[in-house]
C-alpha positions in Angstrom: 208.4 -49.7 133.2 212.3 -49.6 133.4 214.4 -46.6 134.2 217.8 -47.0 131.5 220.7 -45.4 133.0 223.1 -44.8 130.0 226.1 -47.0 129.4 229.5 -45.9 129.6 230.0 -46.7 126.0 227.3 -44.6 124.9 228.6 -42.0 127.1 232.3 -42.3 125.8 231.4 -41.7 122.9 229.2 -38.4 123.7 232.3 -37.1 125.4 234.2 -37.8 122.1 231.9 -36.2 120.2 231.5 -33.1 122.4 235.4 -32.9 123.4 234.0 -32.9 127.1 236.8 -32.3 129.6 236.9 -34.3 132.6 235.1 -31.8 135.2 232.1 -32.3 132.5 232.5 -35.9 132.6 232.7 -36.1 136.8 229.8 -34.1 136.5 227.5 -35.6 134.3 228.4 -39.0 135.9 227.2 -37.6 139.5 224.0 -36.8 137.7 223.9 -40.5 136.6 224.4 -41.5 140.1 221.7 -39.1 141.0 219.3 -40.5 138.7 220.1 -44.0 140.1 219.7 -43.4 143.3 216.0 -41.9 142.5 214.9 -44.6 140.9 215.9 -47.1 143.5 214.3 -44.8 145.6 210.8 -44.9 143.9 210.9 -48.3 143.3 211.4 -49.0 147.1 208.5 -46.8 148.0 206.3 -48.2 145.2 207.1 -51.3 146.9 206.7 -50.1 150.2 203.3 -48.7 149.4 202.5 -52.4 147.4 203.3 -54.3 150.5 201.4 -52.2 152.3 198.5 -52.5 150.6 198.5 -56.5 150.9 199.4 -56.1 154.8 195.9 -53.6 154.6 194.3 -56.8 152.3 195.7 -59.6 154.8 194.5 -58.2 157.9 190.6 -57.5 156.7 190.8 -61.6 155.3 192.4 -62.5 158.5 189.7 -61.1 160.5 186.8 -63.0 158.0 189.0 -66.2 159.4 190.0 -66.4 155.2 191.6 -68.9 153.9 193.0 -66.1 151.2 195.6 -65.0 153.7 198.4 -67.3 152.1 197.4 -66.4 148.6 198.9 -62.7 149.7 201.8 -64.1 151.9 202.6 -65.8 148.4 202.6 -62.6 146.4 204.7 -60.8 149.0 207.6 -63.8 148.6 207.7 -62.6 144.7 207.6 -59.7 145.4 210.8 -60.1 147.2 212.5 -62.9 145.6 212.0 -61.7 141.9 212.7 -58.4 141.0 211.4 -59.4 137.1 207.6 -60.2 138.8 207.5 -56.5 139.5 206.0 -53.5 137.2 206.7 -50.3 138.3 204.1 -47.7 137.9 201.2 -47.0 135.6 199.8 -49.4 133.0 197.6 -46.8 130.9 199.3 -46.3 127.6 199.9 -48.9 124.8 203.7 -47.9 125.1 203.0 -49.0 128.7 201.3 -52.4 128.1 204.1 -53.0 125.5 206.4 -52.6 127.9 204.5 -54.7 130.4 204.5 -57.4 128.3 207.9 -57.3 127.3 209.1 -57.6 131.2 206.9 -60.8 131.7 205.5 -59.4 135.4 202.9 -60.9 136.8 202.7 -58.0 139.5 201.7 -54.2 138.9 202.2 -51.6 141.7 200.0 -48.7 139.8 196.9 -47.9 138.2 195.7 -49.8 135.2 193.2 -48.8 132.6 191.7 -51.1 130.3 190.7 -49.5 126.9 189.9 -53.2 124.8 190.6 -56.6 124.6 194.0 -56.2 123.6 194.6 -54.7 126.6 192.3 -57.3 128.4 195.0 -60.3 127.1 198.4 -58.1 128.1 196.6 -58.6 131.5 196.2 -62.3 131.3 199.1 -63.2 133.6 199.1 -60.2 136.6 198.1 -61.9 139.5 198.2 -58.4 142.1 197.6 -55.0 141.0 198.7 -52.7 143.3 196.3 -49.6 142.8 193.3 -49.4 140.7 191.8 -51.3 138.0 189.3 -49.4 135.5 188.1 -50.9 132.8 186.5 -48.7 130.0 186.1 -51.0 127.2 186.5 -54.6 125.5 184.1 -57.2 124.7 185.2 -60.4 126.6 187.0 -59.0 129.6 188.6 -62.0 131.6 191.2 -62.3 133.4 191.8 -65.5 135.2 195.0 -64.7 137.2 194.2 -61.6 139.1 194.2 -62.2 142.9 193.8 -58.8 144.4 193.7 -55.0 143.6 195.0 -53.0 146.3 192.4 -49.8 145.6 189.2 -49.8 143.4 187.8 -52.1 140.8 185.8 -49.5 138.1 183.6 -50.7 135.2 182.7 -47.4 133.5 181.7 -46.9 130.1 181.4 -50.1 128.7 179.4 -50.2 125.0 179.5 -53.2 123.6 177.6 -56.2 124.7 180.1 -57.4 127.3 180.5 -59.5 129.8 183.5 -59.2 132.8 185.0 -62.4 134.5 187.0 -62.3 137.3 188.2 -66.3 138.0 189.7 -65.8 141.0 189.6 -62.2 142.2 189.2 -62.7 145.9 189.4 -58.8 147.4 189.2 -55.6 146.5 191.2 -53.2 149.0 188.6 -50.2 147.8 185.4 -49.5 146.0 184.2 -52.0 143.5 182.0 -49.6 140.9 179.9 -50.6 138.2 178.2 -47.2 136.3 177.3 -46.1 132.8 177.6 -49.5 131.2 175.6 -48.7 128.0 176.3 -52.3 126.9 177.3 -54.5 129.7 175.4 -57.7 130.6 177.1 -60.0 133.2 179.9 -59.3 136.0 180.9 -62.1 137.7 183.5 -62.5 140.3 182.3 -65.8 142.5 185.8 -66.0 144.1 185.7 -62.3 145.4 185.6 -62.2 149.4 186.0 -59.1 150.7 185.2 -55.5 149.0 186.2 -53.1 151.5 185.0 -50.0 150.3 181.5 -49.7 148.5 179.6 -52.3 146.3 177.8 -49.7 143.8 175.9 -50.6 140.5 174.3 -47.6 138.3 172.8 -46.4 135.5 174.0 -49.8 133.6 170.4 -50.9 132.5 171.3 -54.1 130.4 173.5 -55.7 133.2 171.4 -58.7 133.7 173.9 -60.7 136.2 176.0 -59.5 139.0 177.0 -62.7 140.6 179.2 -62.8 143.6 178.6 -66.2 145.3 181.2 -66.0 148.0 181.5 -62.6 148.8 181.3 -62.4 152.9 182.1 -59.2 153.3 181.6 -55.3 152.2 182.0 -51.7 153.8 178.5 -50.2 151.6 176.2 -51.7 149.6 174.4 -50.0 146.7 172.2 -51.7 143.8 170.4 -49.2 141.7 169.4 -51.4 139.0 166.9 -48.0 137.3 166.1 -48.2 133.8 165.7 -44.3 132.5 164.3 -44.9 129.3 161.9 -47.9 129.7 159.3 -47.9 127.0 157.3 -49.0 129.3 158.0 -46.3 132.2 158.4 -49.3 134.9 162.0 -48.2 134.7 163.0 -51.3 136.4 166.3 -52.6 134.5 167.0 -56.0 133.2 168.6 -57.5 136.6 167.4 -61.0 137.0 170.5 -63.0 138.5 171.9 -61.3 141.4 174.1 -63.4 143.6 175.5 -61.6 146.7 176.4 -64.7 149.0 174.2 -63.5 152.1 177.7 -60.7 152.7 177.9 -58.6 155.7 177.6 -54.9 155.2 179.2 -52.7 157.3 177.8 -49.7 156.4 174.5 -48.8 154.5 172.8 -51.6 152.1 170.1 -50.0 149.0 168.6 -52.1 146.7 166.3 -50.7 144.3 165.0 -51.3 141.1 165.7 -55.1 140.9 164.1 -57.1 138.1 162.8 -60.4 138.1 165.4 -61.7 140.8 164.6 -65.3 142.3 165.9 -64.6 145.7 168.5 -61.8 147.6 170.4 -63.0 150.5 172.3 -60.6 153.0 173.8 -61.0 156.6 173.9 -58.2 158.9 173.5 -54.7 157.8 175.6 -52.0 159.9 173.6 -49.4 158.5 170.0 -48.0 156.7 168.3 -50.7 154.6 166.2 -49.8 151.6 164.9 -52.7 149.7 162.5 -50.5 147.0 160.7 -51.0 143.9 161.8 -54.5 143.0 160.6 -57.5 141.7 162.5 -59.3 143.6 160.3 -62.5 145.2 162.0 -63.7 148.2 164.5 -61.4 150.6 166.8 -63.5 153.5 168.5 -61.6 155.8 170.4 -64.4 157.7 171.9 -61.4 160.5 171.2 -60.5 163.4 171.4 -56.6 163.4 169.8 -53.4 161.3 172.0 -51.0 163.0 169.8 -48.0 161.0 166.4 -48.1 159.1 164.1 -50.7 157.7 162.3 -50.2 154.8 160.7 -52.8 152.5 158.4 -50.5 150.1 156.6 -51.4 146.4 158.3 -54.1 145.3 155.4 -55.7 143.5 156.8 -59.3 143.4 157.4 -60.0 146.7 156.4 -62.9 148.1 158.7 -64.2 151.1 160.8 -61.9 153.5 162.9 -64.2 156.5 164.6 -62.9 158.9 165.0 -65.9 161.6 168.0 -64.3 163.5 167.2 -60.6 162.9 166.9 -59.2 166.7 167.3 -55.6 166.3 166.4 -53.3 164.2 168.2 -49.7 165.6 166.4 -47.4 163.3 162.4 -46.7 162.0 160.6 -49.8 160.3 158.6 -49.4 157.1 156.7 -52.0 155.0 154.1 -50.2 152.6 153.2 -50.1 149.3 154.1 -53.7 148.4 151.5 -54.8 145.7 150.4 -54.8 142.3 147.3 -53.0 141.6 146.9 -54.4 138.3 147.4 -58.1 139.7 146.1 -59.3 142.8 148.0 -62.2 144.8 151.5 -61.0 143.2 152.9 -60.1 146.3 153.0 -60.2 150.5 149.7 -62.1 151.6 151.4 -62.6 155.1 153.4 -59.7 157.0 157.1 -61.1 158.0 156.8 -62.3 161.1 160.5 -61.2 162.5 160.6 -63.9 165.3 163.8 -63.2 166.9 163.3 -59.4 166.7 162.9 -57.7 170.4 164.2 -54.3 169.5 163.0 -51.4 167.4 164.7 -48.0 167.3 162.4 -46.1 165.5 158.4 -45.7 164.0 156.8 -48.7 162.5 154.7 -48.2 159.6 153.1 -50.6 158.1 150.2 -50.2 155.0 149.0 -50.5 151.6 150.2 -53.8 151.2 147.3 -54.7 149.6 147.6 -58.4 149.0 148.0 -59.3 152.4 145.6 -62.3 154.5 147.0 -62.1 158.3 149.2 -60.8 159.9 151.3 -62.8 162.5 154.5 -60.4 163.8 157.0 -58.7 165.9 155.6 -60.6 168.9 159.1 -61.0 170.4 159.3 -57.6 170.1 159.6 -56.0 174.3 161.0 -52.6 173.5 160.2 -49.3 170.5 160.8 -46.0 171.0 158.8 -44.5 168.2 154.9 -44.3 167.0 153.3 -47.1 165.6 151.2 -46.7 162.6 149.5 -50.1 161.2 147.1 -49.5 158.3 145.8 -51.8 155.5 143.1 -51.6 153.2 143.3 -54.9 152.3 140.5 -57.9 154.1 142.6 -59.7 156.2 141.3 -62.8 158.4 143.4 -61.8 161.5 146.3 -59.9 163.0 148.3 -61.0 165.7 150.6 -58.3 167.2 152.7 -56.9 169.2 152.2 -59.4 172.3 155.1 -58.6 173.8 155.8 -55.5 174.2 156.4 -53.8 177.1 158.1 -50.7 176.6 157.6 -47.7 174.1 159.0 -44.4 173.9 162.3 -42.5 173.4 162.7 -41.9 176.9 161.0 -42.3 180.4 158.5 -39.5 179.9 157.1 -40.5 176.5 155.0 -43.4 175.0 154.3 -44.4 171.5 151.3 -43.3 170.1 149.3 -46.1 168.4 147.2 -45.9 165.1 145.3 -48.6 163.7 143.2 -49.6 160.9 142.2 -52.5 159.3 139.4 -54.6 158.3 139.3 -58.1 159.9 137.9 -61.1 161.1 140.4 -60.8 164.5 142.5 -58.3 166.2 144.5 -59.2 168.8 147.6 -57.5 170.2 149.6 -55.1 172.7 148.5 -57.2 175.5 151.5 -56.9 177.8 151.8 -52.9 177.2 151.0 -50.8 180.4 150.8 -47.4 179.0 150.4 -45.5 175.6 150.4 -42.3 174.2 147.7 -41.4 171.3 145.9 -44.6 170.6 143.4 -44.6 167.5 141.6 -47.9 166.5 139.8 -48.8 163.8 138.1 -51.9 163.1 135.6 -53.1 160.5 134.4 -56.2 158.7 135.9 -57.3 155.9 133.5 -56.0 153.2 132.8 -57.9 150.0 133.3 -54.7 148.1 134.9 -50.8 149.4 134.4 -48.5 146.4 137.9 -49.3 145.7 139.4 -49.3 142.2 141.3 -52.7 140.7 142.4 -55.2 143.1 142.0 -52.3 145.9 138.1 -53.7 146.6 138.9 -57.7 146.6 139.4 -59.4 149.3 141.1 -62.4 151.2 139.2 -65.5 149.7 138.5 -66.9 153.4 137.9 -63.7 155.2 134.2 -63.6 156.3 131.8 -60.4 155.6 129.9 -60.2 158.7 132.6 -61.2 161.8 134.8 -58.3 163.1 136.4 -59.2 166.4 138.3 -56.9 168.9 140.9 -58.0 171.5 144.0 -57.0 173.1 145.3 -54.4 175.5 144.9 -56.7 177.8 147.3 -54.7 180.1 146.9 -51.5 179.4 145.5 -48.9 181.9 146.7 -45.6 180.7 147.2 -43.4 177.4 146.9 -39.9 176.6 143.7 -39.8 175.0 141.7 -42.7 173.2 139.5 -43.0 170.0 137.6 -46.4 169.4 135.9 -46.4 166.0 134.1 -49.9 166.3 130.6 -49.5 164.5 131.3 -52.4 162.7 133.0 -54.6 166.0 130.7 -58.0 166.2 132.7 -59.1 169.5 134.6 -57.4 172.1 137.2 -58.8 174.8 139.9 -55.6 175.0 140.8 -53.0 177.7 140.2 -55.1 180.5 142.2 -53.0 182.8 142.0 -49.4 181.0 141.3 -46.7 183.6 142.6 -43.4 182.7 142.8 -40.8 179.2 145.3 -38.1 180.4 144.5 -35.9 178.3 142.0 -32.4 179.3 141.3 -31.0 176.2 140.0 -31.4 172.2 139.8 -35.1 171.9 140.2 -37.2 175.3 138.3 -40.1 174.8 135.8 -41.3 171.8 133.8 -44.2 171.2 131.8 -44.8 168.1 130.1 -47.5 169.5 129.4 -51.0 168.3 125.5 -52.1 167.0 123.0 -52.5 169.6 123.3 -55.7 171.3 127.2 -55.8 171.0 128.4 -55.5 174.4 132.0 -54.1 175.9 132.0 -55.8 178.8 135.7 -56.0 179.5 135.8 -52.6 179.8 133.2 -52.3 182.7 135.4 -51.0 185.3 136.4 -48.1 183.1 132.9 -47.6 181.6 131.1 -47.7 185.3 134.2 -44.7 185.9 132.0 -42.7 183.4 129.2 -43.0 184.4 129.6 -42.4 187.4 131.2 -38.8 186.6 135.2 -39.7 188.0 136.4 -38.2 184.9 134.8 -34.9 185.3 135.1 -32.3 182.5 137.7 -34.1 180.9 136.3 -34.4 176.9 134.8 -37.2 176.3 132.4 -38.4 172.9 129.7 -41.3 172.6 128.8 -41.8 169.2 126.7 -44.6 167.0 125.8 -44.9 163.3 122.7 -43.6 162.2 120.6 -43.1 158.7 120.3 -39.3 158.0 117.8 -38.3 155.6 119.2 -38.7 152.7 120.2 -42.5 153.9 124.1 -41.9 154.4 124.9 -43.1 157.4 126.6 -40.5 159.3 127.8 -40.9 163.2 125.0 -39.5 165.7 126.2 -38.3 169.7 124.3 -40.3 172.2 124.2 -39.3 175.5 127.0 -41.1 177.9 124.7 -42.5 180.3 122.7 -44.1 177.7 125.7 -45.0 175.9 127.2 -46.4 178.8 123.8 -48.5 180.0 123.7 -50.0 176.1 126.9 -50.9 176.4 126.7 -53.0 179.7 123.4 -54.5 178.9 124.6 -57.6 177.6 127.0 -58.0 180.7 124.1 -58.2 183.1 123.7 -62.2 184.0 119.9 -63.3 184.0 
């Protein structure tokens, strides 16, 4: 856009005209010089403000180590060394893309809206636009010059089938939005760097690529890949190539609703992480922080999660719900292991992923300050956890309370941990059949019917109260050094014991401690398995003595 003072010809011959006397003339020529003067004034500060904006751009790139740097320092020599390079303003109109075009710039300071692809090859030259880019329509959107927008990238309302190309679009100085593209099938942009506002795609349910294969860095991240109307009421849309470079994210990262995606790759995560209802099959996260939440939940594809740097996770951890009931084997048959991890901030729940064999994880872990729930249905030939951890609780009066359920060949874990809170175990065999429904009642192909060993605990020697529901144990070797339930009321300590013959020998010291009456009134619960007379077996009270002297029996050496 150019601001036409009038000429003094023209103006000559207005005065004519009008028989103006010269007090109108002086006048009317101040105003003139008024007018001037404005416009040089809001072109400076449309230049100021465009200048700023790539100083905001250079210093983000600078401190990724870019390369991109120079690209800007290039921009900001013509913007000073041709005035021609420079539009002025807002390119919204077709008046304004006409006179775009007509200047030749290759440089916009404002706002640009894209309405088509006539407006899409106007743009074919800009190499900087100064403000925001939205782009509401066209069919082939490419342009293979732009460098950088100083504010927000928008894809909104596309309808046709479409596709958008960015060549060389290296950052994006605001929020980079895809939303309500009824028609819009591939974004790609593998040049693009740095987004420093928010990654967000929504409600654009035919967008079957986003590919971004060099993007190192963004301030949110937010896939939401939902399909509304799906025939088929999956509602997951047609995402299936999704590159996002293993980028940083400074903020939160949500995934959710990704189709049939080979792999997603992400580096450190400043925030929450949601990775939900997917079909995703492998997740890398190369960082090494989760400064928020965890959570990994029904994404029926999943097959591989890695995390080899991942040290701390600074909120809650959840991994449930990550199976296909209508197809066994689909998903997770071994929990991620998280080897580097040593910190989690939170509660760790882990169930109903159903497809799971063993369990090998979070054994580097030393510290948690939450509860720790662990439950699976599925038969799993053995879970090794928790090995190394040594302190629980949000502060130095608490401890984590500790649920567990699972059937199993082998349980081992928590064998440096000195003290607990609740702790509730169950362990049973790995039945050939549950009563479940679908792929709920298989079981792991290698998992034997009959063995159920307990270990672990090896350490500990105190928790607030303690419920051990091993009727089905076939070996024990835990709670060597347990001595003490804290608690004096309702539930302090309950065993449903093993079969006869099953010994607990490792727990001796604390099992002579009952019977010889040390813990006094303190609520304590003996209990086996036992026919009742309609043949349900239903759990019976035995007497503590006799409980106790069945349970040392096999201990006694010949």
């Amino acid at each position: 856009m150019k601001i036409k003072t009038i000429s003094c010809l023209v103006l000559a011959g207005m005065l004519s005209l009008n028989s103006c006397v010269k007090g109108d003339i002086d006048e009317l020529q101040n105003q003139i010089n008024d007018l001037n003067e404005k416009v040089n004034d809001l072109e400076s500060t449309q230049q100021e403000a465009l200048l700023a904006a790539i100083a905001k751009l250079e210093a983000d790139l600078a401190a990724l180590n870019s390369e991109l740097v120079g690209d800007l320092e290039l921009l900001e020599q013509e913007i000073a060394n041709n005035a021609n390079a420079v539009y002025y303003g807002n390119v919204i109109t077709d008046e304004d893309y006409a006179a775009l075009t007509a200047q030749g710039a290759t440089i916009i300071t404002g706002r640009v809206v894209v309405g088509g692809d006539a407006h899409v090859s106007a743009l074919s030259t800009i190499k900087l636009i100064g403000k925001s880019l939205e782009v509401n329509g066209g069919t082939t959107i490419t342009m293979d010059a732009l460098q950088s927008i100083g504010e927000n990238l928008i894809i909104e309302g596309v309808e046709a089938d479409a596709t958008v190309n960015f060549a060389v679009l290296a950052s994006i100085g605001g929020d980079f939005e895809v939303v309500e593209n009824a028609g819009l099938t591939s974004v790609v942009a593998d040049e693009l760097v740095l987004i420093s506002g928010a990654l967000a795609t929504e409600e654009s349910e035919m967008l079957a690529t986003l590919s971004l294969a060099k993007l190192d860095q963004v301030g949110e991240l937010s896939i939401d890949n939902y399909y509304a109307d799906d025939p088929t009421y999956i509602n997951i849309g047609a995402l299936s190539n999704l590159d996002l470079s293993g980028t940083n994210v400074l903020g939160d990262a949500h995934l959710n609703y990704l189709g049939d995606v080979e792999v997603v790759s992400l580096g450190d995560i400043h925030g929450n992480f949601d990775f939900v209802q997917g079909n995703v099959v492998k997740l890398s996260i190369s960082g090494e922080t989760v400064d928020g939440n965890f959570t990994l939940s029904f994404n029926k594809r999943l097959k591989t999660v890695e995390t080899p740097n991942l040290k701390s996770i600074n909120g809650s951890l959840d991994i449930s719900g990550n199976s296909d009931w209508q197809l066994a084997g689909a998903s997770l048959e071994a929990l991620p292991s998280f080897p580097a991890l040593e910190f989690i901030g939170g509660n760790v729940t882990i169930g109903s992923n159903s497809d799971l064999v063993s369990i090998d994880a979070f054994n580097n872990v030393t510290q948690l300050t939450g509860d720790i729930s662990l439950s699976e249905s599925a038969k799993i030939e053995s879970v090794n956890i928790f090995n190394a951890l040594v302190e629980t609780g949000a502060n130095q009066w608490s401890n984590a309370n500790i649920y567990i359920s699972f059937q199993t060949n082998w349980f081992n874990g928590f064998n440096e941990l000195l003290e607990a809170g609740e702790v509730t175990i169950t362990v049973k065999v790995p039945s050939a059949d549950d009563g479940g429904i679908g792929i709920s009642s298989t079981s792991s192909a290698s998992a034997l019917a009959d063995v159920a060993k307990m270990e672990g605990f090896a350490k500990l020697t105190e928790s607030t109260n303690m419920q051990l529901y091993f009727s089905e144990v076939t070996e024990f070797n835990a709670f060597a050094s347990y001595t003490n339930f804290k608690r004096t009321y309702g539930t302090g300590f309950k065993l449903q014991m093993p079969a006869e013959g099953i010994g607990m020998c490792a727990m001796e010291p604390f099992l002579t401690k009952v019977k010889n009456g040390d813990f006094g009134t303190k609520p304590m619960v003996f209990e086996e398995m036992a026919e009742n007379e309609w043949g349900w077996m239903v759990p019976t009270e035995v007497d503590k003595d006799t409980a106790v002297d069945r349970l040392l029996a096999p201990c006694t050496t010949p």
